[in-house]
N, C-alpha and C positions, 0 to 999 in steps of 0.2 A: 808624874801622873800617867796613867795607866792608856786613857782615853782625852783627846781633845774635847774641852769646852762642850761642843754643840751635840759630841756623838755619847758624854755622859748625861747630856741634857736628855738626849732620844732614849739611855737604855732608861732612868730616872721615870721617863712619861710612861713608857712601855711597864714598866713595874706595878706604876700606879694604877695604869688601866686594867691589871689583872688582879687588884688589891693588895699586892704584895711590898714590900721594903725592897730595895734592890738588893740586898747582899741575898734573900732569900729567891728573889727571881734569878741571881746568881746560881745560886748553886745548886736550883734545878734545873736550870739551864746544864751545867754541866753535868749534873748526874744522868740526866735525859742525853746526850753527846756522848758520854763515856759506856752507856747501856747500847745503844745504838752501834757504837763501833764494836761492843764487844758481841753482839749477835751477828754484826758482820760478819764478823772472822769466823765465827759457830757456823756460819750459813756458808760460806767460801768451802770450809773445810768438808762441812757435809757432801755437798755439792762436789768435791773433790772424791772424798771415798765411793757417793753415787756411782758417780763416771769408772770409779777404777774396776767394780764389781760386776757394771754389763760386760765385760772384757771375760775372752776365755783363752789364756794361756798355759800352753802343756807344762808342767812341773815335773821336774823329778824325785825321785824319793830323795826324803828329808836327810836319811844317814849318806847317803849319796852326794847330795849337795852339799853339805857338811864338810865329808873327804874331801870332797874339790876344793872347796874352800881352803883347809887346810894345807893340802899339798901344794896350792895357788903361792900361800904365805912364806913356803919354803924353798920356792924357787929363788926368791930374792937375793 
């Protein structure tokens, strides 16, 4: 068994008090826990590229950075 006794008794009441069957308060239960975590990550991330774009860092040209890179691999 998944749950002791007392604490399938608690999810059991909690089901009924919201008119549902437990498998179904189940598995909104989880679908609401699985939404939730995944706009976490949506928000972290955002939150992430935010931060990286107030930043002003001098670049070089692109075929420039390119060669470097290139020549970097050959040193090996």
């Amino acid at each position: 068994m998944l749950f002791g006794d007392d604490e399938f008794e608690e999810l059991k009441r909690i089901a009924r008090e919201q008119g549902l069957t437990l498998s179904e308060w189940a598995r909104q239960a989880l679908r609401s826990a699985r939404a939730e975590r995944s706009q976490g990550d949506r928000a972290r991330k955002l939150a992430a590229v935010r931060a990286a774009v107030r930043h002003s860092f001098p670049v070089g040209d692109i075929e420039t950075m390119l060669e470097e890179i290139e020549r970097g691999y050959g040193g090996r």
